[in-house]
C-alpha positions as semicolon CSV with decimal commas, in nm:
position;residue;x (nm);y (nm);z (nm)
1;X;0,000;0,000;0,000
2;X;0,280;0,238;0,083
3;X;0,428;0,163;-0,251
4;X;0,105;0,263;-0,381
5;X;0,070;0,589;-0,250
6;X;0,420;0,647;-0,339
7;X;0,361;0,580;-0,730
8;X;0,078;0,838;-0,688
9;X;0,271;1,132;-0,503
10;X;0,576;1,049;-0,754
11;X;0,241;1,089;-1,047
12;X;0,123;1,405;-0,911
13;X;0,454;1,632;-0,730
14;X;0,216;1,864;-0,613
15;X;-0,025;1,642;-0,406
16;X;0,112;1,572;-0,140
17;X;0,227;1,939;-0,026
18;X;-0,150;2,064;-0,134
19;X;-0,276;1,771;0,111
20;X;-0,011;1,893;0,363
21;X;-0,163;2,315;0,341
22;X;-0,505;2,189;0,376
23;X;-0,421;1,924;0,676
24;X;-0,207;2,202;0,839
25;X;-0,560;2,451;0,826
26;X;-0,745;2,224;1,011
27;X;-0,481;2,086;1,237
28;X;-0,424;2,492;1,302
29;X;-0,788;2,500;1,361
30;X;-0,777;2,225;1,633
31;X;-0,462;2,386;1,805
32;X;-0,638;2,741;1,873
33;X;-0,891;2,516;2,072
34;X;-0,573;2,405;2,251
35;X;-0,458;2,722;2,319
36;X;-0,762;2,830;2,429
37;X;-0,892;2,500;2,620
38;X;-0,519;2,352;2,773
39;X;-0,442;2,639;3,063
40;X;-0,805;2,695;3,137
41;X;-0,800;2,288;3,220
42;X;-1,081;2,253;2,983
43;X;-1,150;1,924;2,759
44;X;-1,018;2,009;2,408
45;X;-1,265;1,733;2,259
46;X;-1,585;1,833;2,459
47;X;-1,811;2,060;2,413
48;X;-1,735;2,142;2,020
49;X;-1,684;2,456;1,922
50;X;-1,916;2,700;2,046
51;X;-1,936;3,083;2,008
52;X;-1,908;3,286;2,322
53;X;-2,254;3,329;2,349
54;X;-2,295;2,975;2,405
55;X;-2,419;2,911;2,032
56;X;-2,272;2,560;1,895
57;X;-2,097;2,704;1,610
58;X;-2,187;2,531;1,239
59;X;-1,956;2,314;1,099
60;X;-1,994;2,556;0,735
61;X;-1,891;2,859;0,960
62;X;-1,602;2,645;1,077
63;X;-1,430;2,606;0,835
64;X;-1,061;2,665;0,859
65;X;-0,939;3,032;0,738
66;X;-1,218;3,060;0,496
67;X;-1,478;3,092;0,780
68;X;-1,320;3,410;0,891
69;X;-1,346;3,579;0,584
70;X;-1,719;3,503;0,460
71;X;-1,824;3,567;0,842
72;X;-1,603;3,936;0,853
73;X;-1,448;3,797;1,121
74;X;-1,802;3,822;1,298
75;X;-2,020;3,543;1,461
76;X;-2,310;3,449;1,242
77;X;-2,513;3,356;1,546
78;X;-2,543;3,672;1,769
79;X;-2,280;3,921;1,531
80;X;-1,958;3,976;1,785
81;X;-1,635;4,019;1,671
82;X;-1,374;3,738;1,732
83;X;-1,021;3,773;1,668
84;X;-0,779;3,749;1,334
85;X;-0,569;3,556;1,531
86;X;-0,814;3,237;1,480
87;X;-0,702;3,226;1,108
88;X;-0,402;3,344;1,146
89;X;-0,290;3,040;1,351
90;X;-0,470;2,828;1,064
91;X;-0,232;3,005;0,768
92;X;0,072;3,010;0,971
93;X;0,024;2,590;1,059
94;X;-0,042;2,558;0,696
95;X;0,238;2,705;0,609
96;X;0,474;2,528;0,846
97;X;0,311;2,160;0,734
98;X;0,353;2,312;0,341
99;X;0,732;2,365;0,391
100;X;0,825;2,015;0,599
101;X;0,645;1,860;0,284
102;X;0,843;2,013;0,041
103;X;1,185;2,004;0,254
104;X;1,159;1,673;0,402
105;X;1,059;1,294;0,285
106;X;0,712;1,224;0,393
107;X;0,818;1,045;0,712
108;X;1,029;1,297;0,804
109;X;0,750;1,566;0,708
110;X;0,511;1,428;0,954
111;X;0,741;1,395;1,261
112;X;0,754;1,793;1,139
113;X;0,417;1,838;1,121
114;X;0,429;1,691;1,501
115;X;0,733;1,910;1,603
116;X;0,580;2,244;1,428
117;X;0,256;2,134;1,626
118;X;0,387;2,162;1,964
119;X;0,625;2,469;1,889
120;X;0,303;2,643;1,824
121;X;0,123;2,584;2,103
122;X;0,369;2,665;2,288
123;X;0,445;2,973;2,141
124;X;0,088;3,144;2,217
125;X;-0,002;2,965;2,489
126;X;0,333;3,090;2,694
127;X;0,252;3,462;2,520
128;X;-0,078;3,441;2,671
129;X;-0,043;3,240;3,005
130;X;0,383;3,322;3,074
131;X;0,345;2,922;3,101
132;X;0,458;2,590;2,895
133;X;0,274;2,294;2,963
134;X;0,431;1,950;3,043
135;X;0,234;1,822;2,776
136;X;0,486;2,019;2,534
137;X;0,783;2,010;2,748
138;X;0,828;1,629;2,905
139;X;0,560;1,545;2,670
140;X;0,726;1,677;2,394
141;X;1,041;1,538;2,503
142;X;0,906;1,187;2,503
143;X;0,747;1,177;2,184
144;X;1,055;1,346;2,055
145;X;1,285;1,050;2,130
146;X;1,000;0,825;2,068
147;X;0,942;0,906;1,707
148;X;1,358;0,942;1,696
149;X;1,394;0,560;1,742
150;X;1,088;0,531;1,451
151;X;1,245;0,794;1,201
152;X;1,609;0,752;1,213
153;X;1,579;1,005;0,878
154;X;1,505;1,259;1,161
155;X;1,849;1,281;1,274
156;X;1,992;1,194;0,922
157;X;2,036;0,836;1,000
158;X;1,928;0,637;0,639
159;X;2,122;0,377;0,567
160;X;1,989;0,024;0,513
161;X;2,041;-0,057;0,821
162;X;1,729;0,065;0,982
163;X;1,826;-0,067;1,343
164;X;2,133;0,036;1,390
165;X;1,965;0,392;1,240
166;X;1,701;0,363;1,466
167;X;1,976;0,292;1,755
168;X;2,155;0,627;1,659
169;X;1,938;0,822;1,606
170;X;1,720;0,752;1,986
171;X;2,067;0,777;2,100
172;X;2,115;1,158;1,901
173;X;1,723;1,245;2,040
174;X;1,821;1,126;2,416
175;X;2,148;1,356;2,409
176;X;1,959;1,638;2,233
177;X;1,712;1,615;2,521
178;X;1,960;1,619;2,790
179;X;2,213;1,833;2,657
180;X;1,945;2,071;2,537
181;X;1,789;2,127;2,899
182;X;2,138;2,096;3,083
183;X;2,253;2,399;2,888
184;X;1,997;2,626;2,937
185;X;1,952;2,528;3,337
186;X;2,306;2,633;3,374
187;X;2,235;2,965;3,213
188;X;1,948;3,015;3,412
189;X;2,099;2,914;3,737
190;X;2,436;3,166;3,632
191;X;2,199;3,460;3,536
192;X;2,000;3,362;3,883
193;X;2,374;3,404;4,085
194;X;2,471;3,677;3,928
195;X;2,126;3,867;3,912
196;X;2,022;3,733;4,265
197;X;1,648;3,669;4,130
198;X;1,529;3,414;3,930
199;X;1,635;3,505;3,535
200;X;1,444;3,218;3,375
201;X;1,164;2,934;3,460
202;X;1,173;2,581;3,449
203;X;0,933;2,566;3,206
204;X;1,184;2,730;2,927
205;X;1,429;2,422;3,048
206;X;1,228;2,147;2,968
207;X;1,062;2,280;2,651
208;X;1,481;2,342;2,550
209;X;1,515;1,986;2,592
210;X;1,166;1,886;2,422
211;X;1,346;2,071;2,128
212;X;1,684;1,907;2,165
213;X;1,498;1,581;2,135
214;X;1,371;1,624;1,780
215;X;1,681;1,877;1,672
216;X;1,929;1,733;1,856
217;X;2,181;1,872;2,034
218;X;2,332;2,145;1,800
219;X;1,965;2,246;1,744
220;X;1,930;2,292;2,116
221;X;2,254;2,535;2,125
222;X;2,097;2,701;1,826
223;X;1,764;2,769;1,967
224;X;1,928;2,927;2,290
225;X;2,128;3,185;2,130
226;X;1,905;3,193;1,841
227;X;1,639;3,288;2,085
228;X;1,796;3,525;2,201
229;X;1,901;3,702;1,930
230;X;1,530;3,681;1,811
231;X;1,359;3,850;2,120
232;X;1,634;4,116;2,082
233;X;1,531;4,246;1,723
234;X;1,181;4,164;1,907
235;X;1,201;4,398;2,164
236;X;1,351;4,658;1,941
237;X;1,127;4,655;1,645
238;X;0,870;4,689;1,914
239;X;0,996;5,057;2,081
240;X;1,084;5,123;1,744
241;X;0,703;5,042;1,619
242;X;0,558;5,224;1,958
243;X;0,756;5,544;1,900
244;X;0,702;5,578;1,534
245;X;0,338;5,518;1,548
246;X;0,246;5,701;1,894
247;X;0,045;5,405;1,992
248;X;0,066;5,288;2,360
249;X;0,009;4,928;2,249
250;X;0,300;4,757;2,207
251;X;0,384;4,491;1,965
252;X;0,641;4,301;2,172
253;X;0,547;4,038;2,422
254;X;0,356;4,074;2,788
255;X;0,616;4,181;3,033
256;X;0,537;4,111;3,411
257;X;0,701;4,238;3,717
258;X;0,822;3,875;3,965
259;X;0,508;3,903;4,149
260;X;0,273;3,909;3,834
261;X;0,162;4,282;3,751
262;X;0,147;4,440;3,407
263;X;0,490;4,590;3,298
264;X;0,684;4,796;3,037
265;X;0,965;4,608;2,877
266;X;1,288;4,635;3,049
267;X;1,581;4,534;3,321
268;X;1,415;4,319;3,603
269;X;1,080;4,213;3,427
270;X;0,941;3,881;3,367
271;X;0,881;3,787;2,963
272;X;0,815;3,474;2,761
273;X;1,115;3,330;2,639
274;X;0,897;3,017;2,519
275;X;0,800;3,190;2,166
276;X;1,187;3,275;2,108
277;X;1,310;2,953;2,159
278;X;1,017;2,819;1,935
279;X;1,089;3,073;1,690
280;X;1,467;2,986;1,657
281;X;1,403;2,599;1,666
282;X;1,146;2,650;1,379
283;X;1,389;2,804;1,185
284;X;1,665;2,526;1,249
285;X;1,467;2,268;1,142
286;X;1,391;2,410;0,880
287;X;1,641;2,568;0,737
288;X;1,964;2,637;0,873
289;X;2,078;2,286;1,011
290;X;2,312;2,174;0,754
291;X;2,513;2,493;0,763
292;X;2,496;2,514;1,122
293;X;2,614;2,163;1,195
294;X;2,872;2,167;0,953
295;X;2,988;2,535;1,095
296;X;2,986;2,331;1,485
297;X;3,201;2,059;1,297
298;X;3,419;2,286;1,183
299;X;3,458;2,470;1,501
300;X;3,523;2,134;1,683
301;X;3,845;2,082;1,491
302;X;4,043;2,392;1,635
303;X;3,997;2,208;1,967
């Protein structure tokens, strides 16, 4: 059967990305009832989707992306307003299951469709809540060195012999997961020391080593700095944004002082690092870890 299906997506190139946008839309449509659902500690299966009048909302106005745009981004049932962000989540997972399709071999492609998933999730739930569930963190740690030991092709490992690739490549996951949260606890527990206040939560370490598992360890060390580097153009876009523009809204993430009240970006406020960290790993996996593994090898040598 897999043969089959193979014949056909060799037949027709452009199949199996077009399947992979329109999966993506609907996946994306089931993750912003995650967001919304998981840190509430509400069932993401029951009740269906439902306005917030209480109106069961129609399967024909719930339909991913499009719904938003033949509704006005109103509520057909009692007219209110409900937020961009609903597609929006729905184009950008469509977008991230579009380019694993077209980067990777379809069992590599999935695991990434898993992987861009959770980074998701992640991302707007810790922008929203300043919290990563377990689910994503030792969950996603799990299934990451889970589906390692299925896909070797994950961590490059595609030989014919798909034992010892399976073998290497749980092996790569399990150091990816370890290394990956081992790194960024030391930088939080140095930053603590040397700040005298907690610099980073424990959340951010375990969703570092969720990552490591499916990028392995040089995608763990490129997600930290890369993280970095990515709230710092962040936060500065943003003041640049708010003093252009006038507006007191910023763009940049939800700042909180260390006992939880509304803040302005700065020295000694709590932000989410969660959505940098995703950010940066997105952009590993997808696109930058051949150079930056080779550059790591390279490196390497001079010591």
């Amino acid at each position: 059967m897999l043969s089959a299906y193979a014949e056909v997506f060799a037949e027709f190139p452009w199949l199996f990305p077009t399947l992979s946008a329109v999966l993506g839309a609907i996946v994306g449509s089931f993750l912003n009832v995650v967001i919304y659902r998981l840190p509430a500690g509400k069932s993401v299966v029951r009740p269906g989707s439902h306005c917030a009048c209480g109106q069961p909302i129609a399967w024909y106005d719930n339909i991913p992306v499009l719904s938003w745009f033949i509704l006005r981004g109103r509520a057909r049932c009692c007219g209110r307003a409900y937020s961009f962000r609903y597609p929006a989540i729905e184009l950008l997972v469509a977008a991230l299951f579009l380019a694993c399709s077209l980067h990777f071999p379809p069992a590599k492609a999935v695991v990434g469709w898993i992987f861009m998933s959770g980074l998701v999730c992640a991302t707007f739930i810790d922008l929203d809540h300043m919290i990563i569930p377990d689910i994503f963190t030792i969950g996603g740690g799990v299934v990451g060195v889970l589906l390692s030991f299925v896909v070797p092709s994950l961590h490059g490992f595609a030989t014919d012999f798909y034992l010892a690739d399976s073998l290497r490549s749980g092996v790569t996951a399990l150091q990816g997961l370890l290394i990956g949260s081992g790194l960024v606890l030391w930088i939080a527990l140095l930053a603590e020391a040397v700040l005298k206040k907690e610099a980073m939560g424990f959340g951010d370490v375990k969703f570092l080593g969720a990552i490591g598992a499916f990028c392995g360890w040089q995608g763990a060390v490129f997600s930290i700095f890369g993280g970095a580097i990515v709230g710092t153009v962040w936060f500065t876009l943003a003041v640049i944004w708010k003093k252009l523009s006038g507006s007191t809204r910023s763009v940049a993430p939800r700042a909180e002082t260390p006992d939880g009240k509304p803040a302005e970006i700065g020295i000694g406020v709590h932000v989410p690092f969660g959505p940098m960290l995703a950010i940066a790993a997105g952009i590993y996996f997808l696109v930058t870890h051949h150079w930056f593994d080779r550059y790591l090898a390279q490196f390497s040598i001079l010591f």
